[in-house]
C-alpha positions as CSV (number, residue, x, y, z in Angstrom):
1,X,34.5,-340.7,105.4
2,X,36.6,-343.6,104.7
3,X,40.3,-342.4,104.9
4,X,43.2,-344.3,102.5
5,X,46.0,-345.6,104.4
6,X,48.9,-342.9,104.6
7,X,46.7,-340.4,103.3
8,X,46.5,-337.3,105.7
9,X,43.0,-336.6,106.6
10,X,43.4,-332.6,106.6
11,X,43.6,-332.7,102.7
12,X,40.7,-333.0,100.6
13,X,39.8,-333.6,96.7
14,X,37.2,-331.4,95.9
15,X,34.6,-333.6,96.0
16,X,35.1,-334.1,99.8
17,X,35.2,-330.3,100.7
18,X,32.0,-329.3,98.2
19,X,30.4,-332.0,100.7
20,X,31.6,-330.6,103.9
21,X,31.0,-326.8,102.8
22,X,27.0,-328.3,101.2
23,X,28.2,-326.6,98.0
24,X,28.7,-328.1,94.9
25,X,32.3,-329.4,93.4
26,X,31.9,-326.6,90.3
27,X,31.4,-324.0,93.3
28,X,34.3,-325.2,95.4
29,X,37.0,-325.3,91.6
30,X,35.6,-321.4,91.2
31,X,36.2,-320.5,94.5
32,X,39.7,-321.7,94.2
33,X,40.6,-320.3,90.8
34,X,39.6,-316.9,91.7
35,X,41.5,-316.9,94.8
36,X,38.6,-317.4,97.0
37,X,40.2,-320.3,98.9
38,X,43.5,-321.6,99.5
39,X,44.0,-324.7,96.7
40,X,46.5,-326.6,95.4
41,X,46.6,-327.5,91.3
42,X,47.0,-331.2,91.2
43,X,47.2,-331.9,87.6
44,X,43.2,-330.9,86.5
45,X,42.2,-330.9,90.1
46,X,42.9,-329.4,93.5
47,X,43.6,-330.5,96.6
48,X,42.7,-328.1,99.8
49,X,43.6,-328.6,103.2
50,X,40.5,-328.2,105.5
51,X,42.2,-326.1,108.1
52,X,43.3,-323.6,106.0
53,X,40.2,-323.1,104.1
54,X,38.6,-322.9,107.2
55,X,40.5,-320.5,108.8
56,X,39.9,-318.1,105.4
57,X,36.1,-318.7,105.4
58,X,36.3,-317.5,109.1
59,X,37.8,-314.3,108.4
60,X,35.6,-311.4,107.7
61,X,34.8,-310.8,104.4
62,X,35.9,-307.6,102.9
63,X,33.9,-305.8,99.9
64,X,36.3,-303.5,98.1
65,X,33.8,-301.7,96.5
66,X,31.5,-301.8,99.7
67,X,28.9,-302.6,97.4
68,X,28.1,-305.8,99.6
69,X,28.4,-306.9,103.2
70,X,28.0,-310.4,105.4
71,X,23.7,-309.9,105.6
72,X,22.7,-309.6,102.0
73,X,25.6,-311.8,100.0
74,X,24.2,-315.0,100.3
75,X,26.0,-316.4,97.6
76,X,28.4,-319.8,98.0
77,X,31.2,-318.3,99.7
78,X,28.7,-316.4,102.3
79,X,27.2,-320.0,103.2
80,X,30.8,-322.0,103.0
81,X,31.8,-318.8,105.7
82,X,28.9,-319.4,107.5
83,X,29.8,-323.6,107.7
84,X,33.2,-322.6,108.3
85,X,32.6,-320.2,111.3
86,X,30.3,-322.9,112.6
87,X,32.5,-325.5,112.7
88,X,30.0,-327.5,110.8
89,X,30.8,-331.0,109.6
90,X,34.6,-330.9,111.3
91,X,36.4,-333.5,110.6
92,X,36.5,-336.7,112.7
């Protein structure tokens, strides 16, 4: 990833965190307009910090209607969890 000088590699467009989680930029805007992931507006964007969307995909996930648990969601936000609990593409 080439970094801009001044620019502080823990926040990401959305393009750069869709690539690190493998999910697509559409994916990563849903998940932060329904509160899935912690997001900052940025006129029609968002900006995300990579720790603390990590450290929310590594919590459990919690079902309120316990229709649903961890082995059979395997939507986006199980597999960004999955990335996130994994540590997968951390940031060098």
């Amino acid at each position: 990833m080439t970094e801009t000088p001044g620019r502080d590699p823990d926040v990401l467009t959305t393009a750069e965190l869709a690539a690190r989680l493998g999910l697509s930029p559409q994916t990563i805007r849903r998940m932060a307009h329904a509160g899935q992931i912690p997001a900052l507006k940025t006129g029609k964007d968002f900006r995300y910090s990579w720790e603390a969307v990590r450290e929310v995909l590594r919590q459990p996930h919690h079902d309120p209607e316990g229709t649903a648990n961890d082995t059979d969601t395997k939507g986006a936000g199980y597999r960004a969890r999955q990335r996130a609990r994994t540590g997968a593409q951390s940031a060098d």
